[in-house]
C-alpha positions, 0 to 999 in steps of 0.5 A: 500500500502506497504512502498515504498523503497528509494535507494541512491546512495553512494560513501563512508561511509559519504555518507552511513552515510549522506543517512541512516541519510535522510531516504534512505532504501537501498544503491547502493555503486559505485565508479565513478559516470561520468560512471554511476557507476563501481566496488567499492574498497573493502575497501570502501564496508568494511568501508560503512559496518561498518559506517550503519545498512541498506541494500547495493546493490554492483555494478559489472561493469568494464567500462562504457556502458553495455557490459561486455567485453572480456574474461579477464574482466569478469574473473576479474570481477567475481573475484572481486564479489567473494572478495567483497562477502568474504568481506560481500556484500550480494546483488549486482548490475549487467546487461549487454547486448550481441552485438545483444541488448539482455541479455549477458546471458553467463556474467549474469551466471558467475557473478550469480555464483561468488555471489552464491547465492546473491539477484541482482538488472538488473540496467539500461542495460534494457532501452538500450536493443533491447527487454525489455519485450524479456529481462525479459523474457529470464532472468525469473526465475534467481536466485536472480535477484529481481529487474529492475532498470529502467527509462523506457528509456535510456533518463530518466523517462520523456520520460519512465513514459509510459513504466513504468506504463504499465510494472507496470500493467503487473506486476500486473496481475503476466504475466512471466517476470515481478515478479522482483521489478520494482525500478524506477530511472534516472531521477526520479524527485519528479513530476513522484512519484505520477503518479508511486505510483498511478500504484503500484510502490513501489521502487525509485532510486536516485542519482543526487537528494539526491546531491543538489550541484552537482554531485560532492557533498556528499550526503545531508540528507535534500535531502534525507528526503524531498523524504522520506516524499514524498514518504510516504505522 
């Protein structure tokens, strides 16, 4: 079983700095955690670019929820993924539902074209969908779009671990739609790691538990690590 990957969330380059240091793979870069994560600044995909070495996945979202709003915020939006691309972000975080529960497949387009090209993570925007399996459906074959980030229900994975071991099986057996990585997080707690490494689960997310004081707190390397050796063992 291949290594599995561990993504963290930061916020700044201490951040970047304190989960690189813990053992964290991967980096989902936000700003403003309270609204599960928007656009960050360029400046800070600059500053995190310098201060580590691993992978970091952009988010692209204006506002909290999961629709991508009127005309003008996703023009701005897509003028924001092209900058940040121009900056250096090469990977992204993006996903957002039409009124009918589905995939905005018309947001999901346009932003696909101002990253030109870049691989994608669908963030969490799937476990508020009316039809998660009509959604990777719709959305199989996108251009780099690699990943679900997912707890297999908007309450957290408690309440999801059924879906994600049976989308994790589904995965398996190569059926349409289920190519993408499946990363599990929200509410990922060390408890759930076994039963999902057991299904072939092979990418965790974390937030709130790589930030042992709080949510308000910088991102602790202790944290990190002891989900590092977790997920290795």
């Amino acid at each position: 079983m291949s290594r599995p990957i561990l993504e963290v969330i930061a916020l700044d380059a201490a951040d970047a700095a304190a989960a690189e240091a813990g053992g964290a793979d991967r980096l989902e870069l936000v700003t403003d955690m309270a609204s599960d994560g928007l656009t960050p600044p360029r400046e800070t995909v600059a500053a995190v670019r310098a201060a580590v070495d691993i992978p970091l996945r952009v988010m692209l979202r204006a506002a909290d929820g999961f629709a991508a709003g009127d005309a003008r915020t996703l023009d701005a939006l897509c003028a924001d993924a092209a900058a940040l691309r121009a900056e250096g972000a090469e990977e992204f975080v993006l996903g957002f539902l039409a009124e009918d529960g589905g995939p905005d497949l018309a947001a999901l387009d346009a932003l696909a074209e101002a990253i030109d090209g870049c691989r994608w993570t669908f963030h969490r925007a799937i476990d508020r969908a009316a039809d998660r399996d009509g959604l990777r459906k719709r959305l199989d074959g996108r251009p780099g779009l690699d990943t679900y980030l997912t707890a297999g229900s908007a309450a957290g994975v408690d309440d999801g671990l059924p879906v994600l071991l049976a989308e994790a099986a589904r995965a398996a057996t190569g059926e349409p739609g289920y190519d993408p990585q499946i990363m599990a997080g929200g509410g990922l707690a060390l408890g759930h790691v076994p039963h999902l490494r057991a299904a072939g689960v092979t990418a965790f997310h974390i937030g709130g538990a790589a930030r042992p004081h709080g949510w308000t707190a910088p991102v602790s390397p202790a944290a990190v690590e002891t989900w590092r050796t977790a997920l290795d063992g």
